[in-house]
C-alpha positions in Angstrom: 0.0 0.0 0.0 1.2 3.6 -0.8 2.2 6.0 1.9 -0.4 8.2 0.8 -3.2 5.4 0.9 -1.9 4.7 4.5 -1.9 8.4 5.7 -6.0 8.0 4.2 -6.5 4.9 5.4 -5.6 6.0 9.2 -7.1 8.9 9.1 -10.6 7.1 7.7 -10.5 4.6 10.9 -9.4 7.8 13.5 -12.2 9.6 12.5 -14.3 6.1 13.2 -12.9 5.9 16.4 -13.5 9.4 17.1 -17.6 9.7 15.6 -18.4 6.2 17.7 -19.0 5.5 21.5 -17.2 2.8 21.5 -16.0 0.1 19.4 -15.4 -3.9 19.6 -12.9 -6.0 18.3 -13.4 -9.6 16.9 -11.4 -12.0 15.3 -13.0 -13.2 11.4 -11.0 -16.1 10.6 -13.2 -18.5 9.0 -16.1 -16.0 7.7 -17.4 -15.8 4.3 -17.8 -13.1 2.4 -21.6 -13.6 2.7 -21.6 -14.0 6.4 -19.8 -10.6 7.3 -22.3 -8.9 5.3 -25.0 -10.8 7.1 -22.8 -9.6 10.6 -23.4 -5.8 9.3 -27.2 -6.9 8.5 -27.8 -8.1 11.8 -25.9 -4.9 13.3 -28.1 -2.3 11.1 -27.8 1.1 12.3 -26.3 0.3 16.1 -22.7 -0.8 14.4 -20.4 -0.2 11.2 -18.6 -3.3 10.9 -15.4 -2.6 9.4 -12.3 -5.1 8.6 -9.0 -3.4 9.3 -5.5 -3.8 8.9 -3.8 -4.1 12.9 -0.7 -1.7 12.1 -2.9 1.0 10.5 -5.6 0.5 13.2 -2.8 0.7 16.0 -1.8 4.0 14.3 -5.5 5.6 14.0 -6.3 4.5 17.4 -3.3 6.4 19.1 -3.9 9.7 17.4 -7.8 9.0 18.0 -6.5 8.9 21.5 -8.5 5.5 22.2 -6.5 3.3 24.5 -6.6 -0.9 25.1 -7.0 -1.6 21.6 -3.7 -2.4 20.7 -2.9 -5.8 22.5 -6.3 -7.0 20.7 -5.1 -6.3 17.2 -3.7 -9.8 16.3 -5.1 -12.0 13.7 -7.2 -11.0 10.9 -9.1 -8.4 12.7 -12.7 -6.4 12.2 -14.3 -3.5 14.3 -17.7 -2.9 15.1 -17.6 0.8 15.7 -20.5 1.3 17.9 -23.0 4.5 16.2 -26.4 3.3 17.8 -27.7 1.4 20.7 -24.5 -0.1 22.2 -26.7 -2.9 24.0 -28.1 -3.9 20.6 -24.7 -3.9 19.1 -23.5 -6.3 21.9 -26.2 -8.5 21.2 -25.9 -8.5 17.5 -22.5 -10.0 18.4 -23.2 -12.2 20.4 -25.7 -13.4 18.7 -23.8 -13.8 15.8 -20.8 -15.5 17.2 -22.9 -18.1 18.6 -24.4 -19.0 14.9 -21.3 -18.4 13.4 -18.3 -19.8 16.4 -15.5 -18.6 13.6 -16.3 -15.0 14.9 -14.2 -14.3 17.8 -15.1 -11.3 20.4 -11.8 -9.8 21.4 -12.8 -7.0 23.7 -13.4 -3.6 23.1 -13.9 0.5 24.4 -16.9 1.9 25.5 -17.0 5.4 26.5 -13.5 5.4 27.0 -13.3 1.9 29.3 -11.8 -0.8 28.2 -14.5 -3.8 27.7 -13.4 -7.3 28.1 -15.3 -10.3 26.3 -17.2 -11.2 29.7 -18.1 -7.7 30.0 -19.5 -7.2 26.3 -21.4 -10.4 27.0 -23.1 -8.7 30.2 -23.5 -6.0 28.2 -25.5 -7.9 25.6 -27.6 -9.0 28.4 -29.2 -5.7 29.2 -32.5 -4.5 28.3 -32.1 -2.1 25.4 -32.6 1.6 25.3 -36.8 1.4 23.9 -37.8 -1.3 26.6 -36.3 0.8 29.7 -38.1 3.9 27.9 -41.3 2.1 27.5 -41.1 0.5 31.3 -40.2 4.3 32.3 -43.7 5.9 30.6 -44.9 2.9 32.4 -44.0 3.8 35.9 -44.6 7.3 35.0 -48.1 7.0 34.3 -48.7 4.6 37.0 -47.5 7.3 39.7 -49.9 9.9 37.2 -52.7 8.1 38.7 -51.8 7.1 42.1 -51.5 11.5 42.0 -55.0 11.5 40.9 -57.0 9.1 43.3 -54.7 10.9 46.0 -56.1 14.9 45.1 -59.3 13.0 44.5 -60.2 11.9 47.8 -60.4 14.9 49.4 -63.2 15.9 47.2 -64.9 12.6 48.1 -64.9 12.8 51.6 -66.1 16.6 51.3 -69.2 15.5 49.3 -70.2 12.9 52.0 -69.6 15.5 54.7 -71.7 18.2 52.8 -74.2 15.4 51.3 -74.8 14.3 55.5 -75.1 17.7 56.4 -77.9 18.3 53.7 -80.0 15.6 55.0 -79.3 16.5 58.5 -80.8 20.1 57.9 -83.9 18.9 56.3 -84.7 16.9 59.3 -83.7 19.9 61.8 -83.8 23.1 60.4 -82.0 24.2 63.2 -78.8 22.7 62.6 -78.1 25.6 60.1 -78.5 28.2 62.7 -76.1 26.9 64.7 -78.0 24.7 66.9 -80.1 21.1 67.5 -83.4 21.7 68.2 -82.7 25.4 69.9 -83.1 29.2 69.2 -79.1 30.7 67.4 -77.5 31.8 70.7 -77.9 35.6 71.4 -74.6 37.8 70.9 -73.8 37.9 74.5 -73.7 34.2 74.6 -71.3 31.4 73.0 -70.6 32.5 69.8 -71.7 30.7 66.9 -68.7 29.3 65.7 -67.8 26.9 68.9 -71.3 25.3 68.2 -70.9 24.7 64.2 -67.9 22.4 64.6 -69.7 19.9 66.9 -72.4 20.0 64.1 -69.5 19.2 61.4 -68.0 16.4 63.3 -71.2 15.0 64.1 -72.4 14.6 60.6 -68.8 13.8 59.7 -69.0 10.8 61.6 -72.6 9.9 59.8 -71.2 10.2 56.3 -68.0 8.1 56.9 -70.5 5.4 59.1 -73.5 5.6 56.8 -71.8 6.0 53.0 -69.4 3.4 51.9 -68.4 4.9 49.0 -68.3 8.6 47.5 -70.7 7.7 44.9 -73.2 6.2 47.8 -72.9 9.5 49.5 -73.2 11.7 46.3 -76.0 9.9 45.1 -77.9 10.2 48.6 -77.2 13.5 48.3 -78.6 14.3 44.8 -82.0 12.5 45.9 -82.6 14.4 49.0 -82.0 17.8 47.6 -85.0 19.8 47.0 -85.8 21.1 43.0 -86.6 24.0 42.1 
């Protein structure tokens, strides 16, 4: 190869180290033609699967300023330069390797961090990026309407309160004065405002005794309230 096709040639795999988040290394010998271009296939768009030549690649990887590639570059050698999902691209390889035993996974970078092959199999084991988004809007919308029955109840428990209180004024009049069965106290005496708690308590404890459920009480309450 010329010097000037080398100088390209590094610089074409730098620039692939440099535009991926990672990269693995594997071993070919024994693949087909056909079944590295089924490896890409089954890689899509997580991986470019590129066969290299180990001096060149030794070269672009120091000036890419990638690190722990070099011991791996022995044998006829091939890089997945990871673009996508990295997950996905770990399982494509794995996959892969266990149809096809000739390929061999050497180790790789990720983010910097050197990967070793027990590492890109764990790797491969992980759920991919769409599944934890899809468990996430999951969750999400789970805790969305625990939120909702939680600001909700409040409102029931003040419509079995009020519905109680209804019912309990039609049958004394009084109540709404401020007073069971006797005259609204005169200014001079208890004010009117120690007296309408007891009431509120009282009919309290009648809605949460009598109505098992809000839409018991509401309903009660609709029926009992005068039209017109």
């Amino acid at each position: 190869m010329a010097r000037a096709d080398k100088a390209t040639a590094v610089a074409e795999i730098a620039d692939q180290f440099r535009g991926s988040a990672g990269a693995v290394l594997t071993e070919y010998r024994g693949l087909t033609v056909k079944q590295l271009k089924e490896l890409r296939t089954a890689l899509g768009g997580n991986a470019t699967y590129a066969v290299v030549k180990n001096t060149l690649t030794k070269i672009a990887a120091k000036d890419a300023g990638v690190e722990g590639v070099s011991d791996l570059l022995a044998g006829p050698s091939a890089i997945a330069f990871i673009t996508g999902d990295a997950v996905e691209t770990a399982k494509g390889l794995r996959d892969f390797a266990k149809a096809n035993p000739q390929l061999l996974i050497k180790g790789g970078v990720l983010d910097g961090k050197s990967l070793t092959p027990a590492e890109i199999e764990k790797l491969a084991s992980l759920e991919s990026r769409e599944v934890l988004l899809a468990k996430l809007a999951g969750a999400m919308k789970a805790q969305m309407s625990s939120a909702a029955a939680l600001f909700a109840a409040p409102l029931s428990q003040t419509a079995r309160v009020l519905g109680a209180l209804q019912v309990k004024a039609q049958q004394d009049p009084s109540v709404l004065a401020g007073g069971a069965g006797t005259p609204a106290p005169a200014a001079a005496e208890a004010p009117v405002e120690e007296e309408a708690p007891a009431q509120v308590a009282e009919a309290t404890a009648e809605a949460e005794s009598e109505a098992p459920a809000p839409e018991a009480a509401t309903e009660a309450a609709e029926e009992t309230t005068p039209e017109g």
